[in-house]
PQR file of N, CA, C, O and H, with PARSE charges and radii, in Angstrom:
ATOM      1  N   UNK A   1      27.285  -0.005 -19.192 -0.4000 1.5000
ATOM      2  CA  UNK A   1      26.030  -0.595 -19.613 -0.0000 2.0000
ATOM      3  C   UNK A   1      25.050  -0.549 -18.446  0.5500 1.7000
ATOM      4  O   UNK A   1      25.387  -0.991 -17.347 -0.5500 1.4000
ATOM      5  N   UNK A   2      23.742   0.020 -18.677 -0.4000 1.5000
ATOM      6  CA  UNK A   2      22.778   0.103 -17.616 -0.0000 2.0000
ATOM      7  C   UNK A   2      21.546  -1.352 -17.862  0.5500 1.7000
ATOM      8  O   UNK A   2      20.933  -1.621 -18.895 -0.5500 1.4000
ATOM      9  H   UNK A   2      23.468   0.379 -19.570  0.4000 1.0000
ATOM     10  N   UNK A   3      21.508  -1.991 -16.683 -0.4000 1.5000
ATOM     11  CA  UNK A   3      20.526  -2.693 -16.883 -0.0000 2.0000
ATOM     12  C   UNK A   3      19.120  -2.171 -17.720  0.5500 1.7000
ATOM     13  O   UNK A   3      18.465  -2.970 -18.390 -0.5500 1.4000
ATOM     14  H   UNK A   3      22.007  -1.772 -15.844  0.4000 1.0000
ATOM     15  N   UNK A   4      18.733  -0.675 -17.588 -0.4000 1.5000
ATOM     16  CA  UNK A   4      17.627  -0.644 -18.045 -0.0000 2.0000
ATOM     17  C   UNK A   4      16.015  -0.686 -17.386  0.5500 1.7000
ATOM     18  O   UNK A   4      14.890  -0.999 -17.774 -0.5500 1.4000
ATOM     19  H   UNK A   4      19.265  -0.026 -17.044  0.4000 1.0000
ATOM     20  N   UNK A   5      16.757  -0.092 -15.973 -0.4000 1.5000
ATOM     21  CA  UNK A   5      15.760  -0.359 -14.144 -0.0000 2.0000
ATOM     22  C   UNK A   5      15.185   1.126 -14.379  0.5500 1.7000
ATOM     23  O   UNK A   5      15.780   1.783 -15.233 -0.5500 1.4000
ATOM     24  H   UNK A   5      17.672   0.163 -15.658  0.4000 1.0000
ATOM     25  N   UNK A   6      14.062   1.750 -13.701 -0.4000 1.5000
ATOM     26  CA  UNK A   6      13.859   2.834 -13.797 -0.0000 2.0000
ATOM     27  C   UNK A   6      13.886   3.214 -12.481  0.5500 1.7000
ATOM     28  O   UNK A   6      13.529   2.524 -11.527 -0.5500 1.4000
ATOM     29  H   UNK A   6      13.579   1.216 -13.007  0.4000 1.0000
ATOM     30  N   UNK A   7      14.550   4.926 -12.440 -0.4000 1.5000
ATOM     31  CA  UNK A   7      15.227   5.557 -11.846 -0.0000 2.0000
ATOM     32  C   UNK A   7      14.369   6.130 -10.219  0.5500 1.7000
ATOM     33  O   UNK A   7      14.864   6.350  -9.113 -0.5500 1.4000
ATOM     34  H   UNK A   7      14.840   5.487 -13.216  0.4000 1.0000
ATOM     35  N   UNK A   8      12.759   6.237 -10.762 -0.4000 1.5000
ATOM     36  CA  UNK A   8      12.093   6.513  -9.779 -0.0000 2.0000
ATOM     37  C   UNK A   8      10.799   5.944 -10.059  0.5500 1.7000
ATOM     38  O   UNK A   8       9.974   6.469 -10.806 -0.5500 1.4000
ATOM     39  H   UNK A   8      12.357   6.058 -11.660  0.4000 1.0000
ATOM     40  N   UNK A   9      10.584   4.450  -9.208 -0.4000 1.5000
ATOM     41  CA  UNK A   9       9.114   4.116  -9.766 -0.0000 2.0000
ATOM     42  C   UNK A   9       8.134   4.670  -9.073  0.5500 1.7000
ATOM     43  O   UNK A   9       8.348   5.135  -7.954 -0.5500 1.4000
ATOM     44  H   UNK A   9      11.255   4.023  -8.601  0.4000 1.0000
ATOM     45  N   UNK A  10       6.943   4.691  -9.641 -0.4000 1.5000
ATOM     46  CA  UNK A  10       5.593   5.196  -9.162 -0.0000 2.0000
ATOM     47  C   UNK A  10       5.186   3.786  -8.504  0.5500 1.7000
ATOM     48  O   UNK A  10       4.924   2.686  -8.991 -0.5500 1.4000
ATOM     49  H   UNK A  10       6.770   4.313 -10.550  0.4000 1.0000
ATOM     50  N   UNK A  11       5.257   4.397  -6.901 -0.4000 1.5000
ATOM     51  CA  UNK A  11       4.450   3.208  -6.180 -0.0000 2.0000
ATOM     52  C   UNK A  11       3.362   3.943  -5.809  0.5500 1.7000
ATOM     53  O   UNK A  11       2.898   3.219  -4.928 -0.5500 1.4000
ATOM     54  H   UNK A  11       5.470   5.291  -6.506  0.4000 1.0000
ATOM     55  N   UNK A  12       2.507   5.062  -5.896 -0.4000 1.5000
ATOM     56  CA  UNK A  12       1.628   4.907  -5.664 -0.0000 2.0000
ATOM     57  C   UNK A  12       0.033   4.025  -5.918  0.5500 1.7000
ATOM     58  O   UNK A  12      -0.138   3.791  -7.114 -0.5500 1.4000
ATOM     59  H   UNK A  12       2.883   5.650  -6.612  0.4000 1.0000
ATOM     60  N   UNK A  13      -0.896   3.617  -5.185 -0.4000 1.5000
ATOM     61  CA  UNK A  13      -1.561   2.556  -5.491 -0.0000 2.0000
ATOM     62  C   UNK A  13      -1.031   1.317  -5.620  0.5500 1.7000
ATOM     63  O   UNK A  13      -1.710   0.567  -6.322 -0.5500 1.4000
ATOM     64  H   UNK A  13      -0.757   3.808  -4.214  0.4000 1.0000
ATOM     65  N   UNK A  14       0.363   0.679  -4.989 -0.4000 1.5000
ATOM     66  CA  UNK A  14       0.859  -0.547  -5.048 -0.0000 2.0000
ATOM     67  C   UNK A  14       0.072  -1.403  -4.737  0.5500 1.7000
ATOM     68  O   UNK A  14       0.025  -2.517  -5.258 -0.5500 1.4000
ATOM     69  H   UNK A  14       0.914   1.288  -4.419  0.4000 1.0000
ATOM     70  N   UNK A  15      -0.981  -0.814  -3.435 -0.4000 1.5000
ATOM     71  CA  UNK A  15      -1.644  -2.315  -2.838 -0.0000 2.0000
ATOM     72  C   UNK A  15      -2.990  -1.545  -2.170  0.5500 1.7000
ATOM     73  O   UNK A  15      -2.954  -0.316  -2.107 -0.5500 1.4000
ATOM     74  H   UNK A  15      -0.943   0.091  -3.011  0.4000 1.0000
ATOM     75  N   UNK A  16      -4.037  -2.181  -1.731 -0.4000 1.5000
ATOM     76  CA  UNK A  16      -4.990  -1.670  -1.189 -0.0000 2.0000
ATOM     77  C   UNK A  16      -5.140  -2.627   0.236  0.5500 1.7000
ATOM     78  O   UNK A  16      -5.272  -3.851   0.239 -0.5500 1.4000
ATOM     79  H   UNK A  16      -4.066  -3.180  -1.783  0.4000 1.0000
ATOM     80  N   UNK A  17      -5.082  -1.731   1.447 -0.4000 1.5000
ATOM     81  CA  UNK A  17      -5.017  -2.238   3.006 -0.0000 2.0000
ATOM     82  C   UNK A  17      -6.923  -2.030   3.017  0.5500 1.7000
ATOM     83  O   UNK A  17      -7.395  -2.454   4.071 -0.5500 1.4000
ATOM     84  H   UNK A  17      -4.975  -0.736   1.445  0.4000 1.0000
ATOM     85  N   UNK A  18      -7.812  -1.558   2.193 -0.4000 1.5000
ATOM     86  CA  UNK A  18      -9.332  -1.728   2.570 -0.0000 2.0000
ATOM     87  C   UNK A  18      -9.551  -2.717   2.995  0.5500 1.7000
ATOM     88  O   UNK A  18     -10.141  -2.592   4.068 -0.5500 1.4000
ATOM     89  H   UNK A  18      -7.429  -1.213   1.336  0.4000 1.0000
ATOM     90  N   UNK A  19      -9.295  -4.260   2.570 -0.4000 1.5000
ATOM     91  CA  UNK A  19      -9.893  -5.024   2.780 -0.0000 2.0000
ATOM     92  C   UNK A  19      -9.146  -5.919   4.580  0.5500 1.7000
ATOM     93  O   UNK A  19      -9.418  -6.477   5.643 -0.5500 1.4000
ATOM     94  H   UNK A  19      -8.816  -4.361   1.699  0.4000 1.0000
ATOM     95  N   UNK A  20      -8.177  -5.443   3.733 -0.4000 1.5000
ATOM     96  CA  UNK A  20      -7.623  -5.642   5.955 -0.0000 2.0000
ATOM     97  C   UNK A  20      -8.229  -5.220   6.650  0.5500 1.7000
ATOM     98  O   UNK A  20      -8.906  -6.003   7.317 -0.5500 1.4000
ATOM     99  H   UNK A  20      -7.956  -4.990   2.869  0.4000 1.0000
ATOM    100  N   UNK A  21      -8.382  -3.498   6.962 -0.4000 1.5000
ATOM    101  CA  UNK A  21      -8.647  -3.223   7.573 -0.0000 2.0000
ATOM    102  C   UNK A  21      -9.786  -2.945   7.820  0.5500 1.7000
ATOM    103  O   UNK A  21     -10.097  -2.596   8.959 -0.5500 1.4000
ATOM    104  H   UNK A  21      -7.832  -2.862   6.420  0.4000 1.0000
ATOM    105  N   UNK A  22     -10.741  -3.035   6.764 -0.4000 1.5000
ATOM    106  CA  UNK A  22     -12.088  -3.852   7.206 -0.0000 2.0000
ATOM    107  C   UNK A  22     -12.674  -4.649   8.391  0.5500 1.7000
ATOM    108  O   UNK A  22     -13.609  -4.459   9.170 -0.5500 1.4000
ATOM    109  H   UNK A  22     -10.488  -3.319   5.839  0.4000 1.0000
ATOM    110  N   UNK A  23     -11.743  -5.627   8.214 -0.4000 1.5000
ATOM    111  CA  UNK A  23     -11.587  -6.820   8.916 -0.0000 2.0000
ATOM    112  C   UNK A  23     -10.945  -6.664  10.413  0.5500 1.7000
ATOM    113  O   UNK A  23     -11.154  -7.366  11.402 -0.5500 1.4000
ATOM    114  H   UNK A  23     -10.984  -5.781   7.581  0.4000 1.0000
ATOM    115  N   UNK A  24     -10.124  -5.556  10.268 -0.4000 1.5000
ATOM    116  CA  UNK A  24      -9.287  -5.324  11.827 -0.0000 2.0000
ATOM    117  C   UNK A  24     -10.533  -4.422  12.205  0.5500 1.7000
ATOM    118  O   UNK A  24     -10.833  -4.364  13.398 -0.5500 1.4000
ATOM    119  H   UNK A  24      -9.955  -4.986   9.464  0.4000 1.0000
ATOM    120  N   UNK A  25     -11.207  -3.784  11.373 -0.4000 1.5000
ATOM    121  CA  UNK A  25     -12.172  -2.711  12.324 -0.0000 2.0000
ATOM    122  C   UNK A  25     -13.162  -3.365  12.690  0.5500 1.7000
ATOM    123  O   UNK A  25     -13.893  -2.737  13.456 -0.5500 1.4000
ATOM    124  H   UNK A  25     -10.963  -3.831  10.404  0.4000 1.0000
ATOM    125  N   UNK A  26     -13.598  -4.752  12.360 -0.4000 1.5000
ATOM    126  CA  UNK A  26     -14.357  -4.999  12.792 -0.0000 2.0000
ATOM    127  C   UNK A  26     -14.189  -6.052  13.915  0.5500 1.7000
ATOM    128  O   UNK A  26     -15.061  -6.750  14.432 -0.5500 1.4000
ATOM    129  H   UNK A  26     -13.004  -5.262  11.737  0.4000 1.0000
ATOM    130  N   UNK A  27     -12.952  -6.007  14.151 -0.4000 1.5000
ATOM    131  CA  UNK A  27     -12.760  -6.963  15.524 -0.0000 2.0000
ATOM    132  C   UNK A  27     -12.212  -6.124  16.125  0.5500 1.7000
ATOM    133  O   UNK A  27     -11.560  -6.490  17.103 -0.5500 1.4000
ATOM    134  H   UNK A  27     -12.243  -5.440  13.731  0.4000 1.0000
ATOM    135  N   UNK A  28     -12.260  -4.538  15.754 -0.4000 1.5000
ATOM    136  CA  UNK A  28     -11.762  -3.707  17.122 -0.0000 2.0000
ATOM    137  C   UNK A  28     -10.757  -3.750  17.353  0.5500 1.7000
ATOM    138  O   UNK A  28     -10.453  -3.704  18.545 -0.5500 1.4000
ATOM    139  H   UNK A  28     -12.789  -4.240  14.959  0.4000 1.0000
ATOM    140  N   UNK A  29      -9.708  -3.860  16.339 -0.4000 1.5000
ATOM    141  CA  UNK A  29      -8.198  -3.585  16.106 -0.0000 2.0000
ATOM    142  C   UNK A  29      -8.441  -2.464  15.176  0.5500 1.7000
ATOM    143  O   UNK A  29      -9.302  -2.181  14.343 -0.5500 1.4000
ATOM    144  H   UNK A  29      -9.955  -3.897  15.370  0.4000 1.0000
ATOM    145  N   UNK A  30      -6.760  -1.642  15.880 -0.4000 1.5000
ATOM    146  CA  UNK A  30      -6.292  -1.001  15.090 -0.0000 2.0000
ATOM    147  C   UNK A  30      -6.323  -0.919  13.431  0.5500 1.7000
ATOM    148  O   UNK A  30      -6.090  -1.990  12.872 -0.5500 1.4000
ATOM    149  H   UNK A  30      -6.060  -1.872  16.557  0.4000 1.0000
ATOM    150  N   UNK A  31      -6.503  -0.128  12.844 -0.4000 1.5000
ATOM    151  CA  UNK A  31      -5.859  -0.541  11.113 -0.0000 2.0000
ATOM    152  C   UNK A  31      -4.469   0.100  11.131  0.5500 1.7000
ATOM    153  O   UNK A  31      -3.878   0.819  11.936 -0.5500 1.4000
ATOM    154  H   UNK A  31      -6.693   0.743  13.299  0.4000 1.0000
ATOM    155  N   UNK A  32      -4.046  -0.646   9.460 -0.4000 1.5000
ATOM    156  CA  UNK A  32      -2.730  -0.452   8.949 -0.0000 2.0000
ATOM    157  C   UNK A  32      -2.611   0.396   8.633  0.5500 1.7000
ATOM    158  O   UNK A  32      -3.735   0.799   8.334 -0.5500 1.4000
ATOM    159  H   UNK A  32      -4.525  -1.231   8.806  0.4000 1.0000
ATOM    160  N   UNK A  33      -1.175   1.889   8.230 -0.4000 1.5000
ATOM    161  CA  UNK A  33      -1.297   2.515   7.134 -0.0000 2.0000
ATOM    162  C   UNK A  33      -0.363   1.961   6.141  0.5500 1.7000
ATOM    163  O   UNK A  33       0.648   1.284   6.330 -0.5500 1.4000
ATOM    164  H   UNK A  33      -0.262   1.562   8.472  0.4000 1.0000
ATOM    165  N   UNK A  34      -0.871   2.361   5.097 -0.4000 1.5000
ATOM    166  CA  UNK A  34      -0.477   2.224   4.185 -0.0000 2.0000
ATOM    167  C   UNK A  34       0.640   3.014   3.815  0.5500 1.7000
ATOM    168  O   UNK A  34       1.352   2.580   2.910 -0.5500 1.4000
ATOM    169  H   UNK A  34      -1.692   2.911   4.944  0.4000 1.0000
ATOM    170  N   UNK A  35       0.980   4.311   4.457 -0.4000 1.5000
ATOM    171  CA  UNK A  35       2.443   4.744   4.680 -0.0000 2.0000
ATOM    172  C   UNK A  35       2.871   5.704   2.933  0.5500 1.7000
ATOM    173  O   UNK A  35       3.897   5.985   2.314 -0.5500 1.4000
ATOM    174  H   UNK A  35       0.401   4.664   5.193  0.4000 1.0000
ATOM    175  N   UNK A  36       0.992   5.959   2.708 -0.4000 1.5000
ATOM    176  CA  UNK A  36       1.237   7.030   1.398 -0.0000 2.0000
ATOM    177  C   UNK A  36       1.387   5.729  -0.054  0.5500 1.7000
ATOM    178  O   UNK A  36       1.617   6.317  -1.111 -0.5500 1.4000
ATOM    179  H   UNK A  36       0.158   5.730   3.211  0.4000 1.0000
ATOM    180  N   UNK A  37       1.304   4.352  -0.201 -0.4000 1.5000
ATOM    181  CA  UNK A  37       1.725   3.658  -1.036 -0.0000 2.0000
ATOM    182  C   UNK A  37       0.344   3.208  -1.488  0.5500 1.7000
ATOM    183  O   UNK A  37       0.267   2.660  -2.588 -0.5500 1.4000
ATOM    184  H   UNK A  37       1.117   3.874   0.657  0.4000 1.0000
ATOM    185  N   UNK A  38      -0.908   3.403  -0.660 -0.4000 1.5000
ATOM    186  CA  UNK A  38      -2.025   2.237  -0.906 -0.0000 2.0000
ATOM    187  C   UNK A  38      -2.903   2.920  -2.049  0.5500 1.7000
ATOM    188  O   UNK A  38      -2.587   3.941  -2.660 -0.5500 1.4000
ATOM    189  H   UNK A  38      -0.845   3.848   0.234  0.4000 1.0000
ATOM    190  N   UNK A  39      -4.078   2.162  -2.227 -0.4000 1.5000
ATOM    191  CA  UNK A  39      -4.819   2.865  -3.456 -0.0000 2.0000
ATOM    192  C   UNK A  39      -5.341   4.179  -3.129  0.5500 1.7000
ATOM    193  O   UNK A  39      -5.436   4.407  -1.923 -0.5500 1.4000
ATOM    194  H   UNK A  39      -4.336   1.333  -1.730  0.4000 1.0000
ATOM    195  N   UNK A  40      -5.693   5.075  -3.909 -0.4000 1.5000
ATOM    196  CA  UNK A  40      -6.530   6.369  -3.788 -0.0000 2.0000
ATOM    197  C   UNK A  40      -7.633   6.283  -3.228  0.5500 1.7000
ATOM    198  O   UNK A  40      -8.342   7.282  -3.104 -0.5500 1.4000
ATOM    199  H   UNK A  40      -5.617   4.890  -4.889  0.4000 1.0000
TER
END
């Protein structure tokens, strides 16, 4: 019996780092990546 989980999810667009790193660029920090997962 399979739980019924799927096998390969689509994380792309999971989360959007814009508004972080907004905020880090404007105090002259580094930004995040998003590591291929964030919005388009």
């Amino acid at each position: 019996m399979r739980a019924g989980l799927i096998d390969e999810p689509g994380l792309d667009g999971i989360y959007d780092l814009t508004p972080l790193n907004k905020v880090l660029r404007a105090e002259g920090r580094p930004e995040v990546s998003d590591a291929g997962l964030g919005a388009p």
